[in-house]
N, C-alpha and C positions, 0 to 999 in steps of 0.2 A: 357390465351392461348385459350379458350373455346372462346370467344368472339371473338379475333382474327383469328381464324381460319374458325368461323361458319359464322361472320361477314363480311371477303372479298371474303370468297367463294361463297357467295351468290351472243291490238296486234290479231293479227288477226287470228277467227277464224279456227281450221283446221280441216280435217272431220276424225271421226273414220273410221281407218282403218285396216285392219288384220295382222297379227303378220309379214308377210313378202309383203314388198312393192317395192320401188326401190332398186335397187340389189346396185348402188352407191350414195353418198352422194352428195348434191350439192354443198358442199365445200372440200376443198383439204384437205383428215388426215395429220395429222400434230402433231408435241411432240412441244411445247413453256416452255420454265423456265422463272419465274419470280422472280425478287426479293422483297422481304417485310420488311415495317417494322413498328414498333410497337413502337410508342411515348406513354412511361405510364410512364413518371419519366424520365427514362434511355432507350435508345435505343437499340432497340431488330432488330435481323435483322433473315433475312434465305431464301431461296426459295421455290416456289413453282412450281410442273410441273404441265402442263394441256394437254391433248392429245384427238385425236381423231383418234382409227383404228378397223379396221374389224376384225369380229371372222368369226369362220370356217361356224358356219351358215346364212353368208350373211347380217347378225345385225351389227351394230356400236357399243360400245364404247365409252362413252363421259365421260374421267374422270379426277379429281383432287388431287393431291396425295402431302402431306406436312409434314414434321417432323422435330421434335427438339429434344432436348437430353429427355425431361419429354413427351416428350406427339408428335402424329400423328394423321391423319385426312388421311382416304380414302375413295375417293365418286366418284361413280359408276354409269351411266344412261345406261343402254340398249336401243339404239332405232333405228327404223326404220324410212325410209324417203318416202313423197309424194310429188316429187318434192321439194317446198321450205317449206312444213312440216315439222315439228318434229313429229314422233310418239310412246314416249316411251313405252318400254315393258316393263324394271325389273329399280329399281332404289336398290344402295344399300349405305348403309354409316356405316362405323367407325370408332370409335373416341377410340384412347387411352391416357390415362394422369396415371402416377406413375403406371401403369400395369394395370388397373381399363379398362374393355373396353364396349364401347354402342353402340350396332348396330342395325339399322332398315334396313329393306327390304322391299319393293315393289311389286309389280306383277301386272300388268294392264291387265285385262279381257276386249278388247273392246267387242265382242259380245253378254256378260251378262254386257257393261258399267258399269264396276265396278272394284275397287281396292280391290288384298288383300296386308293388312297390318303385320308385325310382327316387333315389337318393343321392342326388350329386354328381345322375346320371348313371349309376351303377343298378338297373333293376334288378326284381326278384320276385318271386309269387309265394305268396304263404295262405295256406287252410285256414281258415277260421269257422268258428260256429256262430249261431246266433247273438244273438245280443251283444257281438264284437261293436263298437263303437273306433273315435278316432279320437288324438289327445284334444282335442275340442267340443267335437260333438258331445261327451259325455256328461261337460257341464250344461249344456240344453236338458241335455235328458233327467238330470238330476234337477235342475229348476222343475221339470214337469213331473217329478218321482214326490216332490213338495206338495206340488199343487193338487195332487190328486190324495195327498192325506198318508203317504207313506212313512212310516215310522222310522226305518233303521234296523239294522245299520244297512248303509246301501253299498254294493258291489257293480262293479262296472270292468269288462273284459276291453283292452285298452288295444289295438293294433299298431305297434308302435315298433322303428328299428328291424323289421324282420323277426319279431318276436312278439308275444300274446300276454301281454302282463295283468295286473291286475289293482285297482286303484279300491280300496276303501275306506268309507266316512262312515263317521258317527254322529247321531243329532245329541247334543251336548243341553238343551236349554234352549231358553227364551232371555234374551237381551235386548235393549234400549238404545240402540243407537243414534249419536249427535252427527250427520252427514254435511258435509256444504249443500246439498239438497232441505236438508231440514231433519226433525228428528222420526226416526222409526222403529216399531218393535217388529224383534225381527227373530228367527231364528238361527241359531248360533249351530254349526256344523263344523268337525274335527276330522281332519284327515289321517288314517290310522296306519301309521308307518311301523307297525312293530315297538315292541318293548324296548329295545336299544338305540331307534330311532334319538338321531339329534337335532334334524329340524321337526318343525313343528308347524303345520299350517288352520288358517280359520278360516272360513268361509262366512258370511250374513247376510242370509234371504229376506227382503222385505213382504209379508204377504200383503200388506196394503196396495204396491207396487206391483200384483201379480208376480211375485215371488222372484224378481229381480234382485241381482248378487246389489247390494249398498256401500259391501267392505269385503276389504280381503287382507290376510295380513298373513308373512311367514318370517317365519327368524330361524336364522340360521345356529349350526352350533358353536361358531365363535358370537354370537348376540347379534350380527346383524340381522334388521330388518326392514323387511318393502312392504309396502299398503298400499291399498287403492282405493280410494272411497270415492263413489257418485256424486258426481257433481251438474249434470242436467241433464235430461232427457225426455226423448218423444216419442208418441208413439204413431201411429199412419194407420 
């Protein structure tokens, strides 16, 4: 479940900016359900929501929220917008399995560019520069690196663990996709793990959709694989 959940839930520069920036996002909030599922033997199925909406203070909301009878996953990005920026403030995540729960938090200090960390309760501060993103926020930012006509391949600086990594995709093509939503051409994007890389992940933007993710799919290197495909959605 830990796999599956951290596994489907998971470019260009943007400038540090202050905690509050454009007051609207450049794409429409929106609540999407997704359905999943989980080829390990026996098939596992369930949904997942993903949402984007405002709080009282003018910030966003970018979250992912999934549960099963054993175990839940809630993930959290705070951010604020510059134009077709992302720029998050708070990131947060929990994960529960048999009552057991692990949660880290975020804090992004742009004008000492720096993150604090607390993981498990154990904090830490780490440097960052610009365009540092959080393991969520980057997928926002990559729907809006689409919609503005960016070609590839896209890079995104990851603030992750107490350490600064590094995530890159490839646009692969133009595919067709048959959704429980209905059918869409969509763009097809590779996430680029290296040459000796043994999983393998896809990504499918709808542009019809404002460039809403439709499918996601990873397989792992003994063959298993998780997907997510859209299954309804609104926008406000």
């Amino acid at each position: 479940m830990q796999t599956l959940l951290k596994g489907l839930l998971s470019a260009a520069l943007l400038i540090s900016m202050p905690a509050y920036a454009d007051s609207s996002p450049p794409v429409q909030p929106f609540k999407a359900t997704y359905t999943s599922e989980w080829d390990a033997g026996i098939a596992l199925t369930g949904e997942v929501e993903r949402s984007l909406s405002s709080t009282p203070e003018g910030q966003w909301i970018f979250r992912t929220y999934a549960s099963a009878m054993i175990a839940s996953i809630d993930e959290k990005s705070t951010v604020t917008f510059n134009q077709s920026d992302v720029i998050p403030q708070q990131y947060y995540y929990q994960k529960t399995v048999l009552g057991k729960k692990r949660e880290a938090k975020l804090a992004f200090d742009w004008p000492n560019m720096s993150v604090n960390n607390d993981i498990d309760k154990k904090p830490w501060n780490m440097a960052i520069p610009t365009a540092t993103q959080d393991k969520l926020s980057y997928q926002l930012q990559m729907r809006l690196d689409l919609k503005t006509g960016k070609k590839g391949p896209l890079s995104y600086k990851i603030a992750d663990g107490g350490r600064l990594k590094e995530y890159n995709f490839n646009i692969i093509g133009n595919e067709t996709i048959q959704s429980p939503l209905g059918e869409y051409d969509t763009i097809k994007v590779e996430m680029d793990r290296g040459p000796n890389a043994s999983r393998e992940t896809y990504i499918w933007y709808a542009p019809a959709l404002d460039y809403m993710i439709v499918k996601l799919k990873q397989i792992e290197g003994d063959g298993t694989v998780y997907a997510l495909q859209l299954k309804s959605m609104k926008t406000f």
